[in-house]
C-alpha positions, 0 to 999 in steps of 0.5 A: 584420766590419768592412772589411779595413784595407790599408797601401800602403808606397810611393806610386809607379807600383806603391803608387798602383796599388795603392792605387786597386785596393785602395780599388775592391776596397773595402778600407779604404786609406791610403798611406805614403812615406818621401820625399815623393810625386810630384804626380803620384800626389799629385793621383791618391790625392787625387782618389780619396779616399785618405788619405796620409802623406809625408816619413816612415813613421809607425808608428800611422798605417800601422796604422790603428784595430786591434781586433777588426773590424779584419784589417791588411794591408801591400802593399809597393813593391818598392824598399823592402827587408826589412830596412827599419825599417818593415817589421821594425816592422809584422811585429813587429805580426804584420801580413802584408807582400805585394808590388803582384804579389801583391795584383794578382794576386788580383784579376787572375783568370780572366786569363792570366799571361804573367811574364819576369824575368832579370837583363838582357833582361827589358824586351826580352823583355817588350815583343817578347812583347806585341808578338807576341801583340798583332799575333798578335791576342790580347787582351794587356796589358803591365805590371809592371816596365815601363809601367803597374804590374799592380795599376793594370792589374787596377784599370782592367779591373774598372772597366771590368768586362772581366776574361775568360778571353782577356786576357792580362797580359804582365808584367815581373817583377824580384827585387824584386817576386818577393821579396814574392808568396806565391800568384802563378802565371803561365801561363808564366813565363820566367827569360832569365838571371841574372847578378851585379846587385844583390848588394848586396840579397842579401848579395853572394851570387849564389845569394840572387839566384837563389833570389829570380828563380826564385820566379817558378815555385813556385806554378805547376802541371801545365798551367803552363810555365817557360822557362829558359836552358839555357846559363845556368850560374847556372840550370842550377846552382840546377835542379841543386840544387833537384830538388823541382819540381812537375809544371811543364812545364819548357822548356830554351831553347837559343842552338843554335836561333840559325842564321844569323840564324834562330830555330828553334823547334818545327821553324819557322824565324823570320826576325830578318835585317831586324829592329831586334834587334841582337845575339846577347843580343837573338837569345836575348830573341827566342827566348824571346818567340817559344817564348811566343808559340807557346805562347799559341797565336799563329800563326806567321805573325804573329809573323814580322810581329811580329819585322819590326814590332816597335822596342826600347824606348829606352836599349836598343841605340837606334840614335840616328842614322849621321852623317859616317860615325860610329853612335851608340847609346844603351844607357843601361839596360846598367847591369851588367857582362854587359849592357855586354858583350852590347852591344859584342859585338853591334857589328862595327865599332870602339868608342868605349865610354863607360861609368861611373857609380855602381859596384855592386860591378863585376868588369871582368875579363870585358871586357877581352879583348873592350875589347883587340880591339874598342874603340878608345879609352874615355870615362868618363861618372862621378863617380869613374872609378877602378875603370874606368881601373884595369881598363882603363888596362893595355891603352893604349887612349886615355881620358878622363873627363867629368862631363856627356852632352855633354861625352861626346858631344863627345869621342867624336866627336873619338876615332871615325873614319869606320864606329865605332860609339860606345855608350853602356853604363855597365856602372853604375848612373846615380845619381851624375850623373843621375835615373836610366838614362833621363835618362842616356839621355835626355841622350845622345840630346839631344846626339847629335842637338845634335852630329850637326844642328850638324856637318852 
């Protein structure tokens, strides 16, 4: 029998991670985008021998040559949907379509699997967790959704040949990535909430968003753990209705165990006081982190190093700087209703809020009686503002809009006074004036600091 033939749809972070996995594993490889390839991963598939199309799907290139010694394999990138064309075409051809997890995954063991998904906190959690069982000592690695895809992780240790039992891979994992798994089983997996995000994906129906997260546990066993939030009203919802559970150790996490800037957990106290994690939303990611850290036997006393130590990643609550009285934070990555509002609940001083951008079908309603007592005036960072100054205007808070970072930036500093807190959490996605949330974030930070060095 021939060798198997493997398609990579998709030639970013997670399909040329994929691809370079696949061609060690010694299948047969070539890789397929829609939109032309980054010279970045250009340069790495050539390098590496694979073959690839750009600017298009072509469908009997992804096939390849099929006859009899010939097995077709799709791996998908998480960013191409269900019902994109080329994938209806390739299942029409009886071709099975995984996702990077998966395929990473079977190449992964006999490591363990640390998993976190949710629809806010995930990159928090995911980090914090690493950074726990790193200074913990432990033998982990951070990957997925954020950082280095799996498959380009499992890729690099078995060229190294150092695949053993104390490795643990900490993944990042979205509805996207668990919406394409079919064997994969994490040690521990953890589903920190799930609220209203892209709907769109999902028929504007919640509970098709919720069955996708809870994916992350249908593989797992006996001597597996899942975490849930216990006051997560959609979780609790879906565990109401979906009985049929294996004999998975399940874990409630409750915010009860949050006291006075305490975690309490498994009759231990963990310190967060004189920590970088701002927030009730940020209390319950550490939570989360710490129930895993213990369960993967890390010792107490170095996860409270670990929680003093440890700094969120950018356009996360970033405090950017203080200057002339006035505090600015970037919270570029709050792209969704209930991320915006754990933001401006975790600020006790005044807010000048900027937010907008590309709406995904937002309901405002849940912060105006939070943008009523503490937001002192709002700018609108967006193309089209609309739905914003209309759930907002009602309440004769000053506003504005702009169209650039600096523009933002220099009129919230003229709306603030001295002990405001201006925060940057769009409630939106980025697309409509920036790359993404992190060159909004970016060019938020570069202005604050313009702004702020000039001023001084």
């Amino acid at each position: 029998m021939g060798r198997q033939h493997i398609s990579i749809l998709g030639a970013g972070e997670s399909g040329t991670g994929a691809a370079l996995l696949a061609r060690h594993m010694g299948f047969e490889v070539r890789v397929s985008d829609e939109y032309d390839i980054k010279p970045a991963f250009r340069k790495r598939l050539e390098e590496a021998g694979i073959p690839y199309e750009s600017g298009g799907h072509t469908l009997p290139w992804i096939l390849g040559r099929r006859n009899i010694d010939w097995v077709g394999l799709a791996v998908k990138s998480p960013g191409i949907p269900q019902d994109a064309p080329v994938v209806k075409a390739l299942r029409a051809q009886n071709v099975p379509i995984i996702g990077e997890i998966e395929f990473a995954y079977r190449f992964a063991r006999p490591c363990k699997i640390v998993a976190i998904t949710g629809t806010n906190g995930k990159t928090t959690t995911t980090t914090l967790t690493h950074h726990l069982l790193h200074i913990a000592g432990l033998n982990a690695y951070l990957a997925g959704n954020v950082g280095n895809s799996f498959a380009e992780l499992v890729w690099k240790h078995h060229v190294e040949g150092n695949l053993d039992r104390s490795r643990i891979f900490v993944l990042e994992v979205s509805s996207f990535q668990l919406e394409d798994i079919a064997r994969f089983k994490p040690n521990v997996a953890a589903l920190l909430n799930i609220t209203p995000d892209h709907l769109d994906r999902y028929g504007y129906d919640i509970r098709r968003y919720a069955a996708a997260k809870f994916r992350i546990r249908e593989n797992q066993g006996p001597r597996d753990v899942f975490l849930y939030n216990a006051a997560d009203p959609v979780s609790v919802d879906y565990l109401t209705r979906h009985s049929n559970w294996r004999a998975t150790k399940v874990k409630a996490i409750h915010p009860r165990d949050i006291v006075d800037g305490h975690l309490r957990v498994s009759r231990r106290m963990f310190d967060l006081r004189d920590t970088r994690l701002i927030g009730p939303h940020n209390a319950m990611n550490a939570l989360f982190a710490v129930h895993i850290a213990l369960i993967m036997k890390a010792d107490p006393a170095k996860i409270q190093e670990g929680l003093y130590t440890y700094l969120p990643p950018a356009h996360r609550m970033e405090l950017v700087t203080r200057a002339n009285g006035i505090t600015w934070i970037n919270d570029s990555k709050a792209t969704n209703v209930d991320a915006a509002q754990y933001a401006i609940s975790a600020i006790q001083s005044p807010v000048i809020w900027i937010a907008g951008g590309t709406d995904k079908g937002n309901d405002y309603t849940a912060l105006i009686p939070l943008v009523r007592d503490k937001v002192r005036a709002l700018v609108l960072l967006g193309a089209d503002n609309s739905k914003l100054r209309q759930a907002f205007q009602p309440l004769g808070k000053p506003i504005e809009e702009v169209r650039t970072a600096e523009q933002a930036v220099a009129v919230a500093a003229r709306l603030s006074q001295p002990g405001d807190t201006v925060l940057l959490s769009p409630a939106c996605a980025s697309f409509d004036l920036f790359k993404n949330f992190e060159d909004r974030g970016n060019q938020f930070r570069e202005a604050v600091l313009k702004f702020t060095q000039k001023c001084i």
